[in-house]
C-alpha positions, 0 to 999 in steps of 0.5 A: 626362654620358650622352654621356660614358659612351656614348662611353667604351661605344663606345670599349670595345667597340671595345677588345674587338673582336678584331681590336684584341685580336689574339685568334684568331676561334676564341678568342670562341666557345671562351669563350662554349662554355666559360661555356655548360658552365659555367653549365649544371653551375655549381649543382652545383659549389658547396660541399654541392652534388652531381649525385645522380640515379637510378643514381649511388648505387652509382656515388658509393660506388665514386667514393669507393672509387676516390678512397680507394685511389688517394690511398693509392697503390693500384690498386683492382680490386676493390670488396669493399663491393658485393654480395659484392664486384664489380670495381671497373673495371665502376663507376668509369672506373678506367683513364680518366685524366680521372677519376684526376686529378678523383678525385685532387684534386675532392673525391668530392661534386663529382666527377661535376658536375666530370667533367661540366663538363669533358665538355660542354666537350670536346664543345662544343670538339670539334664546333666545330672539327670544323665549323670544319675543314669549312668553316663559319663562327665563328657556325655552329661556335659553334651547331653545338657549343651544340646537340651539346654539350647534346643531348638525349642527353647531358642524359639520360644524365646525369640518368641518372647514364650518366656513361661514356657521356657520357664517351665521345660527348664525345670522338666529334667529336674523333674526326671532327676529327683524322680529318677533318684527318689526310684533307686532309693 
């Protein structure tokens, strides 16, 4: 009976192996990058849950400002509610069209543990294939996008509540990529 479950064990993983799957050998990594991210923002995702840390108080009052106007169809440029009003572009990434879809269809509560899903999800798969193109193996890509993707720097700023900044160094490996493969073209 044990041998039996064994020997269908065996015949499954080897069913799984890529090469039987005919699955690109970048296609293991990105999932393993993608559940990483996943699993690392994924108590925040639940419902009644939020990524509340120092500095996003104001940052949650605009979101809901933001996600309020632009549901209704306005652009909102200026924040009324804040001080004796402030512009609204300071505090809410207005212009950055991953955070008018999230702020259109998540609701504001998961918004920012969403955008933060999403950005470590950029980086993990922005440096994996920037390392890829330079020539380094499935397994180095792979750590080289585990380690960038949940830096020091990034974690920090965002339990800081910096959401733009990670917003933007999860872009910079894309960056390197296209540039690095526009230049061997």
């Amino acid at each position: 009976m044990i041998r039996g479950f064994k020997k269908l064990g065996f015949r499954l993983v080897q069913f799984l192996h890529p090469v039987h799957l005919r699955l690109p050998d970048w296609s293991i990594p990105i999932v393993l990058i993608v559940g990483l991210a996943f699993a690392y923002v994924s108590r925040a995702l639940l419902p009644g849950r939020t990524i509340f840390v120092n500095d996003m108080d104001f940052a949650y009052a605009s979101q809901q400002l933001l996600a309020q106007q632009l549901r209704l169809g306005q652009i909102p440029l200026w924040d009324p509610y804040a001080s004796s009003g402030l512009p609204l572009f300071n505090w809410a990434p207005l212009f950055y069209p991953l955070q008018i879809l999230l702020a259109l269809f998540v609701p504001v509560e998961q918004n920012f543990a969403w955008a933060f899903l999403l950005h470590f999800i950029l980086a993990g798969t922005g440096t994996y294939l920037f390392v890829r193109t330079l020539g380094a193996t499935a397994f180095g890509g792979f750590v080289a996008a585990l380690v960038f993707m949940l830096n020091g720097y990034m974690i920090l700023r965002m339990f800081a509540g910096h959401f733009m900044y990670v917003y933007a160094v999860a872009w910079i490996p894309f960056i390197f990529y296209f540039a690095e493969k526009s230049l061997r073209e």
